[in-house]
N, C-alpha and C positions, 0 to 999 in steps of 0.2 A: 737086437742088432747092434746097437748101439755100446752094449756093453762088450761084446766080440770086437767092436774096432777097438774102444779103448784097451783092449788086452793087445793088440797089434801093437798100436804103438808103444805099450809097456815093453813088449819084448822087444822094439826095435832097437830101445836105450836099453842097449847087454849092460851097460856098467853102471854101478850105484851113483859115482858121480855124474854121469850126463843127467841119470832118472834127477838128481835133487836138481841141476840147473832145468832143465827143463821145467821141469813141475814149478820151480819160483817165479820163471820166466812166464808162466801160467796162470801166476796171481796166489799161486800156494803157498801161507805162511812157511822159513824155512827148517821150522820143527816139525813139521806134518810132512814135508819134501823128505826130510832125513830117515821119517820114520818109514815109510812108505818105500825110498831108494834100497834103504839096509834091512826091509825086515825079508824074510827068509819063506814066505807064502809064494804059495804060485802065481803066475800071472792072472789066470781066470779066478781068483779070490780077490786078489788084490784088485782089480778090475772094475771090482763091486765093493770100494770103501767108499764111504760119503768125501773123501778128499780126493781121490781122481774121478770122482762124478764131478763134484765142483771144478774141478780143473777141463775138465774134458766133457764139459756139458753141452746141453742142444746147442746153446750161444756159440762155442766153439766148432759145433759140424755147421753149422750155419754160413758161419765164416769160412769154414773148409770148399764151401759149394754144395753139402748132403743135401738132398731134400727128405721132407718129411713124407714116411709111405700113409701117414694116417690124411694129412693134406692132399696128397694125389689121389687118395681112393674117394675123396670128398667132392675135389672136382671134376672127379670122373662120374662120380653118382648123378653131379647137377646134369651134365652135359649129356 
C-alpha cells in the first residue's frame, strides 16, 4: 500500500526538477534526488528504489496522519 502512495506522489511532481527539490527537502542526498528526478523508469519502479523508500518511509506517513493497518488489526484482535 504504501509503495502505491509513494508512486502518487512521484507522479504528482510531473517535472524532474520539483521531483530533485522535493526528494532533498526529504532528507535525499542531491545525487540520488537527480538520479531518481532524470532517470527515465516508470513511476511504479521507481516507487520501489531504496531512495524513495528512505524519503517516503513509514516515519513520513506517520507524520502524514497514515495509520498502520497491521496496528489496527492488532488492536482490533485485543479488544
Amino acid at each position: 500500500m504504501r509503495r502505491r502512495l509513494r508512486m502518487c506522489y512521484l507522479k504528482q511532481w510531473k517535472k524532474p526538477k520539483t521531483k530533485k527539490r522535493k526528494l532533498v527537502a526529504l532528507g535525499i542526498p542531491p545525487e540520488w534526488a537527480s538520479l531518481i528526478s532524470c532517470s527515465r523508469k516508470g513511476y511504479w519502479r521507481l516507487s520501489k528504489t531504496p531512495q524513495l523508500n528512505k524519503a517516503l518511509g513509514l516515519a513520513f506517513w506517520q507524520e502524514q496522519g497514515l495509520r498502520s493497518l497491521v496496528g489496527y488489526n492488532e488492536l482490533r484482535s485485543i479488544t
